[in-house]
N, C-alpha and C positions, 0 to 999 in steps of 0.2 A: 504494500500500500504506500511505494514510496510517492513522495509529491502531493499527498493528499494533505487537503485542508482538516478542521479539526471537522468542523461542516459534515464533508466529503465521509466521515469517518463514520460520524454520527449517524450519516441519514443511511446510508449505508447496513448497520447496525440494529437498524428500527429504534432509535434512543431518542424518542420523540418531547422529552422532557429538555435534552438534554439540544436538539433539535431548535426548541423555542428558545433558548436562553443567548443559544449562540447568533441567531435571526435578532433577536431584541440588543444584543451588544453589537448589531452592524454587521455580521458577517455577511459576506456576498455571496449571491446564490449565482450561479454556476451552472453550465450543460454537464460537465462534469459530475454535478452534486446529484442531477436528474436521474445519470446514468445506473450514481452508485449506489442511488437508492432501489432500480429496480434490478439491480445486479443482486444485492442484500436480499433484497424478497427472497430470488429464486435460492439465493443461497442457503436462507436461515426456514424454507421452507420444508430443507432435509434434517433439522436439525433432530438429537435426540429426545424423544418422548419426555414430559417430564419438565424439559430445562422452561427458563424462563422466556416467552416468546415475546418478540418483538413487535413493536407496534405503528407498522410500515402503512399502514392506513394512515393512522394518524400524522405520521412523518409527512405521507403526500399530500393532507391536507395544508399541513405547515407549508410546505415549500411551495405549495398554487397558490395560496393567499401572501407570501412573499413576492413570487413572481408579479402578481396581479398589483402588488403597492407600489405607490407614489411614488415613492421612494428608490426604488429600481432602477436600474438605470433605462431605455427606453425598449433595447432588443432585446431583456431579461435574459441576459448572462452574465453584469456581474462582470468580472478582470475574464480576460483571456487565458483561455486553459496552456498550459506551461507544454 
């Protein structure tokens, strides 16, 4: 996961708490961020029975209503992927 933002990590992760906090301190949202969040799904959908499951729903609500803000910059992506 080199190169990856903390974002990137996160949403990736389904760490949807952790998702808002990083959006609300300014982090930029990214095509990148998009990816690795539906990368995560498929990933954390083999995960083992039991474990704590992540909550990638929630993550991609976070990141449409980020996209979707003011605040964005206009072609929601955010810095250029490295």
């Amino acid at each position: 996961m080199r190169d990856r933002t903390p974002l990137d990590r996160a949403a990736r992760f389904g760490y949807a708490a952790t998702v808002e906090r990083l959006l609300a301190r300014g982090a930029l949202l990214t095509e990148r961020t998009i990816r690795e969040e539906r990368e995560g799904e498929r990933f954390t959908a083999r995960a083992t029975p039991g474990t704590r499951r992540p909550d990638h729903q929630a993550v991609r609500a976070l990141l449409a209503a980020a996209r979707e803000s003011p605040m964005s910059p206009p072609d929601g992506r955010g810095t250029p992927d490295r």
